[in-house]
C-alpha positions as CSV (number, residue, x, y, z in Angstrom):
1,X,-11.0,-77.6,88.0
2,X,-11.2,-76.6,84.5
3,X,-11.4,-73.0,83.3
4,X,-14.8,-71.5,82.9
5,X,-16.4,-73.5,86.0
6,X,-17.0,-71.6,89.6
7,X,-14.9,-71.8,92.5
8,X,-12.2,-68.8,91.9
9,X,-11.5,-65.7,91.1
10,X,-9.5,-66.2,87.8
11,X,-12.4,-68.8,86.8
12,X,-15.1,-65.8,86.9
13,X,-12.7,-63.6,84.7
14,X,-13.1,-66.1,81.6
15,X,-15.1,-64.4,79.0
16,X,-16.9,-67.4,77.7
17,X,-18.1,-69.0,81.1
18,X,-21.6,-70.4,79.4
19,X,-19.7,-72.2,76.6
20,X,-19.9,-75.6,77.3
21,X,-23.7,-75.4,78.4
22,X,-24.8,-73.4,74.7
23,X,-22.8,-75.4,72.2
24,X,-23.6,-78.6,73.2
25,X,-23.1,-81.8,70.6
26,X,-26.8,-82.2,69.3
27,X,-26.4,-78.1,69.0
28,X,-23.6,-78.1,67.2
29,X,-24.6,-80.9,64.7
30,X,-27.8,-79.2,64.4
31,X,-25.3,-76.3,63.1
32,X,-23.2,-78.2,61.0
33,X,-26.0,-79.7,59.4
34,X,-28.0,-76.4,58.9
35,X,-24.9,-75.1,56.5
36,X,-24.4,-77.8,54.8
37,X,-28.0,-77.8,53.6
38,X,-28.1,-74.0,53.0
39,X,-24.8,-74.8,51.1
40,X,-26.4,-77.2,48.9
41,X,-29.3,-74.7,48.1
42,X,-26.4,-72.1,47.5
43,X,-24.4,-73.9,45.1
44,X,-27.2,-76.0,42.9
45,X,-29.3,-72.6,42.7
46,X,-28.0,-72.6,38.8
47,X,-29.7,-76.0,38.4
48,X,-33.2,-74.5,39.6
49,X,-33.0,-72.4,36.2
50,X,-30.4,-69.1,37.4
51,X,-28.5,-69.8,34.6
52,X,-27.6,-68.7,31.1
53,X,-29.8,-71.0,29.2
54,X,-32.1,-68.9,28.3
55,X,-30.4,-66.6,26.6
56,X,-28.3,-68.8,25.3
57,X,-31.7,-70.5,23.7
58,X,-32.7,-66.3,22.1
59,X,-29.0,-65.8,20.9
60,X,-29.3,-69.2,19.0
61,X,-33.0,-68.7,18.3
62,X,-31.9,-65.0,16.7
63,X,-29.4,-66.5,14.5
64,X,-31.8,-68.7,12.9
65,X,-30.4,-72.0,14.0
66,X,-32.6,-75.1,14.5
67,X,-32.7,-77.8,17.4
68,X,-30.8,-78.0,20.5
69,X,-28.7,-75.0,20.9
70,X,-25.3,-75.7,21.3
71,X,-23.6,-74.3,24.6
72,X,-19.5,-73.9,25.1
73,X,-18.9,-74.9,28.7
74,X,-17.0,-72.4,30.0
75,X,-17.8,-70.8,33.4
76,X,-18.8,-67.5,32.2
77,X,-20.7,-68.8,29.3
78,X,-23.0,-70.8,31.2
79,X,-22.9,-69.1,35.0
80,X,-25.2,-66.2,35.8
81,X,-22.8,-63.6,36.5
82,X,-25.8,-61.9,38.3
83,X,-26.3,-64.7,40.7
84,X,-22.4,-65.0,41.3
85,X,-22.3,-61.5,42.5
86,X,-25.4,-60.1,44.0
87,X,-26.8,-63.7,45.5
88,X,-23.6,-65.5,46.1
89,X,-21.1,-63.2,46.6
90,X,-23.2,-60.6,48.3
91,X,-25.3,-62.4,50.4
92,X,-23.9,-65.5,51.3
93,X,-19.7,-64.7,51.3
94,X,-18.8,-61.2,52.3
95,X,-21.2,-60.5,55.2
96,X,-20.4,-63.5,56.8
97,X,-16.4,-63.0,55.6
98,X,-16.9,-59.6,57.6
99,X,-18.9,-60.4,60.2
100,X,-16.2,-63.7,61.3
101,X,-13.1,-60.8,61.2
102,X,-14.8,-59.0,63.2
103,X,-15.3,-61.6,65.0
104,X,-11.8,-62.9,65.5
105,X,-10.8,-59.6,66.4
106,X,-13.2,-59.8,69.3
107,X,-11.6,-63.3,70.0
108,X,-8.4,-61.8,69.9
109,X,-9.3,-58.6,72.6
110,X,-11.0,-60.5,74.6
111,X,-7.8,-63.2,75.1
112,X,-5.1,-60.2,75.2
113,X,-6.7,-58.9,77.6
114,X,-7.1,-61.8,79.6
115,X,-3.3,-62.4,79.2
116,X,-2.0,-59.2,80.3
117,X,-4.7,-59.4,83.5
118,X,-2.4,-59.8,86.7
119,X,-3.7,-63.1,88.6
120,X,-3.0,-63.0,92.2
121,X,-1.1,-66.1,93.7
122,X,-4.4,-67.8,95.1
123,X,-6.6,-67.1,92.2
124,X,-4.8,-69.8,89.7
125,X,-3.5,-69.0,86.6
126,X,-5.2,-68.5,83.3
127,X,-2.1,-68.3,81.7
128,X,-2.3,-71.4,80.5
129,X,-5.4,-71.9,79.7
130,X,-5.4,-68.5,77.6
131,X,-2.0,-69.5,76.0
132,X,-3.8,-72.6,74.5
133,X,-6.8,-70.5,73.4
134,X,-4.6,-68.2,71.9
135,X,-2.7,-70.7,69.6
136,X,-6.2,-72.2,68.5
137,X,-7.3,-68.7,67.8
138,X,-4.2,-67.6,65.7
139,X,-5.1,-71.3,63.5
140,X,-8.7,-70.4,63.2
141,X,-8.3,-66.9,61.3
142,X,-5.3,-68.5,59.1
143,X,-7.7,-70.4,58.0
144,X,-10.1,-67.5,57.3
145,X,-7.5,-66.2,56.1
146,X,-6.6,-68.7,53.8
147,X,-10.4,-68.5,52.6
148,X,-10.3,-64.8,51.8
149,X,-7.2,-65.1,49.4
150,X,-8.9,-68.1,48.0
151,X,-12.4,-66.8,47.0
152,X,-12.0,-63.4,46.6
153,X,-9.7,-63.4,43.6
154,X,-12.8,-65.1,41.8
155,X,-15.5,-62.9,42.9
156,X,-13.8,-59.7,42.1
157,X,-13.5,-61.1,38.7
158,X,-17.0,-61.7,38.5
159,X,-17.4,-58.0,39.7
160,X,-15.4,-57.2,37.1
161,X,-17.4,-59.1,34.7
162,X,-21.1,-57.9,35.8
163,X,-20.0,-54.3,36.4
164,X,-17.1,-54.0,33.6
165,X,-18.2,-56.0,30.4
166,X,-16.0,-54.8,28.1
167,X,-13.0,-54.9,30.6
168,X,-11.1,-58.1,29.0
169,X,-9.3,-60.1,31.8
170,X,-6.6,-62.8,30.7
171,X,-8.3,-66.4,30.6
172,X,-5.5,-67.8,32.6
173,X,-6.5,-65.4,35.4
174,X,-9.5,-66.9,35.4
175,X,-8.7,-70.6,35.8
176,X,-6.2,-69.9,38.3
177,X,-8.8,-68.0,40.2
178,X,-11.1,-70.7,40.1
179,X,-8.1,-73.0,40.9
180,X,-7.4,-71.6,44.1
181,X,-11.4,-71.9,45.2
182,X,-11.2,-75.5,44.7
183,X,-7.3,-75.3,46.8
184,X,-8.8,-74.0,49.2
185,X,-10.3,-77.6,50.6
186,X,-7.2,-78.9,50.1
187,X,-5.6,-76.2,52.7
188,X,-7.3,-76.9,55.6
189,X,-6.3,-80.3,56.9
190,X,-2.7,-79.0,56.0
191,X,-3.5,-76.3,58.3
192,X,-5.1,-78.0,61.1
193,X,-2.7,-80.8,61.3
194,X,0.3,-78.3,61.6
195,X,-1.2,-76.0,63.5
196,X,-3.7,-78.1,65.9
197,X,-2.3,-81.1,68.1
198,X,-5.1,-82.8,68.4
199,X,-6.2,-83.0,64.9
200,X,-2.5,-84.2,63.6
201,X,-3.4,-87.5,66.5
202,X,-6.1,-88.0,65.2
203,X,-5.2,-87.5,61.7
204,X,-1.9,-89.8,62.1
205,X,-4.2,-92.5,63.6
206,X,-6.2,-92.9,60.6
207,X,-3.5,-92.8,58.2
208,X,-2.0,-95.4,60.2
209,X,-5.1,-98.0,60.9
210,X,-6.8,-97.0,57.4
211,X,-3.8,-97.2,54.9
212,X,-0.5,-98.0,56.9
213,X,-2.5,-101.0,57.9
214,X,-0.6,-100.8,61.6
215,X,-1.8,-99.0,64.9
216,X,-0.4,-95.6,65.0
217,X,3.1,-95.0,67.3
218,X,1.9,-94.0,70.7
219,X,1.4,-90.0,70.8
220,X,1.5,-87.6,73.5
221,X,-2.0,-86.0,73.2
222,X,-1.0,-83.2,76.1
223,X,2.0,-82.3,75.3
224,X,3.2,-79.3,77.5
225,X,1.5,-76.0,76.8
226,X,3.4,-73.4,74.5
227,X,3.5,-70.1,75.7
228,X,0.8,-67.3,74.8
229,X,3.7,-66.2,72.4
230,X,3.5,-68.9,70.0
């Protein structure tokens, strides 16, 4: 019987008992979907008109030059720094940065608790079960993790910018910051195939029909559990 259906006294301890029945497949792709819609709206805002070209279009205008106005393409030249900070930044990364460690830390109680429960001999044991949960948890918020130390570097800088203006901040600090935003993508099928079994299958299986050209070795996909300390 798997963990979260009826029948024992260790299955009614489990904290998300309704999971399978609320994130079901056309749920979740309904979900998946959803942000990556609101994250298009997100990131081409700028191309509705939040931008700098208007005042780029005055400061040329002022200075009595004719025709197109000619713009230097450099992030802060061109990028609202008002839309990077109170729309993107404010709105649509920190509260949901917070609200996911908080979150995680609920993730984490809930499974510590679990773990230190003592299970009498004909209830089961969770153990296992919460082990596993636990691993997949501690991957989950290094990847969060990984986000934070990412994106924030950038948005502080354009804090910095908005709040600050005549605080001058190295240009390489810049480019690295934006550097790491766009690392960041590159982190998390690292991460997952490291850190999640599962995934590295399934990741090893493409490499090997797609590029290798060969079916992939067979692969234990249950290997034996690791303990709730890993």
């Amino acid at each position: 019987m798997e963990p979260g259906e009826s029948g024992g006294d260790s299955h009614s301890a489990l904290p998300f008992p309704r999971y399978k029945t609320v994130v079901t497949p056309r749920r979740a792709a309904v979900a998946i979907a959803g942000c990556w819609i609101l994250s298009f709206v997100v990131g081409l805002t700028p191309l509705f008109g939040w931008n700098k070209l208007g005042e780029v279009e005055r400061a040329w205008a002022a200075n009595g030059s004719e025709g197109e106005p000619v713009i230097e393409c450099e992030f802060e030249r061109v990028i609202s720094m008002e839309y990077m900070v109170y729309f993107n930044f404010f709105v649509w990364v920190l509260p949901p940065l917070l609200l996911m460690v908080l979150i995680y830390l609920e993730v984490f109680y809930l499974i510590r608790k679990q773990l230190n429960k003592k299970v009498s001999a004909s209830s089961g044991d969770p153990q296992k079960y919460y082990g596993k949960e636990l691993k997949i948890a501690k991957s989950l918020a290094l990847i969060l993790f990984l986000f934070a130390l990412s994106w924030l570097p950038l948005h502080i800088l354009n804090c910095i910018t908005l709040f600050c203006p005549s605080c001058r901040k190295p240009s390489i600090l810049i480019y690295v910051a934006i550097f790491l935003t766009h690392g960041n993508s590159a982190m998390n099928p690292i991460v997952y195939a490291f850190r999640i079994q599962k995934f590295r299958v399934t990741f090893l299986k493409i490499w090997n029909d797609h590029f290798r050209c060969r079916p992939a070795p067979p692969v234990d996909e249950d290997p034996p559990e690791e303990g709730p300390q890993d």
